[in-house]
C-alpha positions in Angstrom: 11.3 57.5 102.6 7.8 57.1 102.8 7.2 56.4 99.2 9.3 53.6 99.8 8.2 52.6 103.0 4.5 52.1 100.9 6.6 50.4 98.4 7.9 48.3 100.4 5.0 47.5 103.1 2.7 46.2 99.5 5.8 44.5 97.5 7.3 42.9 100.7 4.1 43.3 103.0 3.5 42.3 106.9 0.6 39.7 105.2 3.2 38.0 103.7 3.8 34.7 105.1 6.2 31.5 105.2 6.2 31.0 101.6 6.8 34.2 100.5 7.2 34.5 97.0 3.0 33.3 96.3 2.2 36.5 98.7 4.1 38.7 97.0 3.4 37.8 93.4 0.0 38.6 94.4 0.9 42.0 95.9 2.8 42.4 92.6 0.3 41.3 90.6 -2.0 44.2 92.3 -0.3 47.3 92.7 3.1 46.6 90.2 2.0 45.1 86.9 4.2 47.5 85.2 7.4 45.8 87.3 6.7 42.5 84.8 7.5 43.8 81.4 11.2 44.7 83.1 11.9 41.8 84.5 14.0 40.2 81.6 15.6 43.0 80.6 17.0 44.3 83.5 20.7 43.9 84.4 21.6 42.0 87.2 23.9 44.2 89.2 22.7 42.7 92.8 25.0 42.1 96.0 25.0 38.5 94.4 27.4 39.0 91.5 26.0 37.4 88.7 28.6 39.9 86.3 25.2 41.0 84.4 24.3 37.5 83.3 21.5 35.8 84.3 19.9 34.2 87.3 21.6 31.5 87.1 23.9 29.9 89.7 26.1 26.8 90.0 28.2 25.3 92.7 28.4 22.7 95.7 25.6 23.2 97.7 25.0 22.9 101.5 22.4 21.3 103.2 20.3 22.2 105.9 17.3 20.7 107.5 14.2 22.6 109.2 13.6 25.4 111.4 17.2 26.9 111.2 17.1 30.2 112.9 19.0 32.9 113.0 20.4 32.4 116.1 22.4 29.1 114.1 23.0 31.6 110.8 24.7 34.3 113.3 25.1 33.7 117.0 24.3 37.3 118.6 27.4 37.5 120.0 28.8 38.6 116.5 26.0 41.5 116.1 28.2 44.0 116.9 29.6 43.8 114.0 29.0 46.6 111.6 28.1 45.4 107.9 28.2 48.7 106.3 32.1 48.9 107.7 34.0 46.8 105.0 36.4 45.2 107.3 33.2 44.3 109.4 31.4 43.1 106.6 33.6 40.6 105.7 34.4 39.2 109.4 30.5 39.1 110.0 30.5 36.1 106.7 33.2 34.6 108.2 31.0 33.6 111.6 27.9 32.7 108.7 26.0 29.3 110.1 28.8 29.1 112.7 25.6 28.6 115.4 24.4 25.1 113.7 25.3 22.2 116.4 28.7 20.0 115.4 27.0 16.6 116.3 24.4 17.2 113.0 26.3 19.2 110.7 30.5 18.4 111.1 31.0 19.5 107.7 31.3 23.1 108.6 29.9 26.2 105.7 32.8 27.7 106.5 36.2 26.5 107.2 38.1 27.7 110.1 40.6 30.8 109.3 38.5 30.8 106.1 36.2 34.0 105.3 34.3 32.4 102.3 32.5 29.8 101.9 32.7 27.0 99.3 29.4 26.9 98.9 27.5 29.6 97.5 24.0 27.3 97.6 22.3 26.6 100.5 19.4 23.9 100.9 17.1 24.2 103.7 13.6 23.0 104.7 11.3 24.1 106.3 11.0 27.7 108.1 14.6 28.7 107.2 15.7 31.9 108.9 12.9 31.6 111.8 13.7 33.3 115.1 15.0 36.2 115.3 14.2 39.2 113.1 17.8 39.8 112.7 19.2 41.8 109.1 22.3 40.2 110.0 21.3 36.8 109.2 21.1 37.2 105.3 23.6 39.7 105.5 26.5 37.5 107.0 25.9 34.7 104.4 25.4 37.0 101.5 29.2 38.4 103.2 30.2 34.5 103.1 29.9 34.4 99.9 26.3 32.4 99.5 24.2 33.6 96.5 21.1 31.6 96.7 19.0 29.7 99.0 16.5 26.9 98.4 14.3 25.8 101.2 10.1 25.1 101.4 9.1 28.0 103.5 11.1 31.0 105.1 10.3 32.6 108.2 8.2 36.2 106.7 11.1 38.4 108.0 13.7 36.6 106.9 12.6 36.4 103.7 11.3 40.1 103.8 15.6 40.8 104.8 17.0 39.0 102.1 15.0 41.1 99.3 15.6 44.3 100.9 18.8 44.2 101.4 19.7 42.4 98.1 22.2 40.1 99.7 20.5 36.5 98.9 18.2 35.1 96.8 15.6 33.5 98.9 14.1 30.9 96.2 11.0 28.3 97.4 10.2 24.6 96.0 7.2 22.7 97.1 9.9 19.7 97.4 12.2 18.4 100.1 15.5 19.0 99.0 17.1 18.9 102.0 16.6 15.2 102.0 17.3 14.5 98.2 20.5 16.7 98.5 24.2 16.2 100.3 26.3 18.5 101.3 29.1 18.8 98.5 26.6 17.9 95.7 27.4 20.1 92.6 24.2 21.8 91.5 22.6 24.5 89.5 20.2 26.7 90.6 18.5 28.1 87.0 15.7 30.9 88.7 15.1 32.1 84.4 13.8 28.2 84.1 12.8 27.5 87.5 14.6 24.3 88.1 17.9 23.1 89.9 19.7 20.8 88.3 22.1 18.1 89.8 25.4 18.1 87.7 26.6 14.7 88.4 22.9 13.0 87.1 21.3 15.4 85.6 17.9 15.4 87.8 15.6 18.0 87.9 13.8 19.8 90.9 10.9 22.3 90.0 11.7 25.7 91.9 9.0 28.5 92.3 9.7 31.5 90.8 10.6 34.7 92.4 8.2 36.9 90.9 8.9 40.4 91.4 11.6 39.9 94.6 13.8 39.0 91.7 14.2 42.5 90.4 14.5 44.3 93.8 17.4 41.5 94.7 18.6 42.4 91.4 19.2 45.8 91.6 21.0 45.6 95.1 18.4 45.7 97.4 15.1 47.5 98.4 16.6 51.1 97.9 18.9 50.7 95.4 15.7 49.2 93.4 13.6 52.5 94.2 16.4 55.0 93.0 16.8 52.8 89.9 12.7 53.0 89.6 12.9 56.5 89.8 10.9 56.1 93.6 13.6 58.4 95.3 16.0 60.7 93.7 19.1 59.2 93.2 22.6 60.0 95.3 24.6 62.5 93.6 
């Protein structure tokens, strides 16, 4: 436990900021250089079933503006629900972004007496998954069936949750999708090539790249990722 607590203080560290990924390329860069030369060969086996292919994602996408917290991702009355029951785990994505206000989003992510969501791409702003330092959050809409997220800055422990637990990919973009983007637009998310891709018109958006979150969200989260590594002895 300590070797990954050290693991994950430098790869995921309390330095880290709102846009996460450029601090923690740099703690990479540091202390994991070996971590690069893996990155394209390792099998995607994350939360986020990708069925071993590669980062790529496509879908509708929903669209969120700044500052969404995760108070609006999962109200706290719903924390008493128990992810790592299965039952639990699927009732917590079924309450996923059930906190954001009617009057600004009526399309809602999930449908009611629905447990998935139709969109497995979410667009935010700024600050996305500020409040709160909640795991729940990137749990329940990994549960509701969202893969990827797109926004200009997280909130650092928001961020830090959705590596570690290998539920979400938490991608960045110096961009404001959130106002190019509607709710319902068809898009693909590319994190190989950096870029998301609007189906209908073919436009372009540069994304930044994930650097080395990418392989720990891979592997199915911060622990899974140090057994695979060799950090811990693995479960027998």
């Amino acid at each position: 436990v300590t070797t990954v607590h050290a693991f994950y203080t430098v790869l995921i560290g309390d330095n880290m900021v709102g846009a996460g990924c450029n601090t923690l390329r740099a703690a990479s860069a540091r202390t994991f250089t070996c971590r690069a030369s893996r990155r394209h060969c390792a099998p995607v086996v994350a939360k986020v079933d990708l069925q071993g292919g590669p980062r790529v994602i496509r879908g509708k996408c929903y669209v969120t503006k700044d500052n969404i917290d995760t108070d609006q991702i999962i109200p706290a009355e719903y924390l008493t629900l128990v992810p790592s029951k299965p039952d639990e785990y699927e009732k917590l994505g079924s309450y996923a972004l059930i906190g954001l206000p009617d009057d600004l989003y009526p399309t809602r992510y999930i449908e009611v007496d629905s447990m998935k969501t139709e969109y497995p791409i979410i667009v935010g702003g700024n600050n996305f998954g500020c409040g709160s330092s909640r795991e729940h959050a990137p749990v329940a809409l990994g549960a509701a069936g969202a893969k990827v997220c797109v926004s200009q800055s997280y909130a650092r422990i928001f961020f830090r949750n959705c590596v570690s637990t290998g539920e979400l990919y938490p991608v960045e973009t110096d961009l404001r999708l959130c106002d190019e983007l509607e709710t319902g637009d068809e898009v693909e998310v590319d994190m190989e090539k950096d870029v998301l891709t609007v189906l209908s018109s073919g436009k372009t958006y540069s994304l930044k790249a994930l650097g080395d979150a990418g392989p720990v969200i891979d592997a199915g989260g911060i622990f899974n990722y140090a057994r695979a590594s060799g950090m811990i002895k693995a479960a027998k």
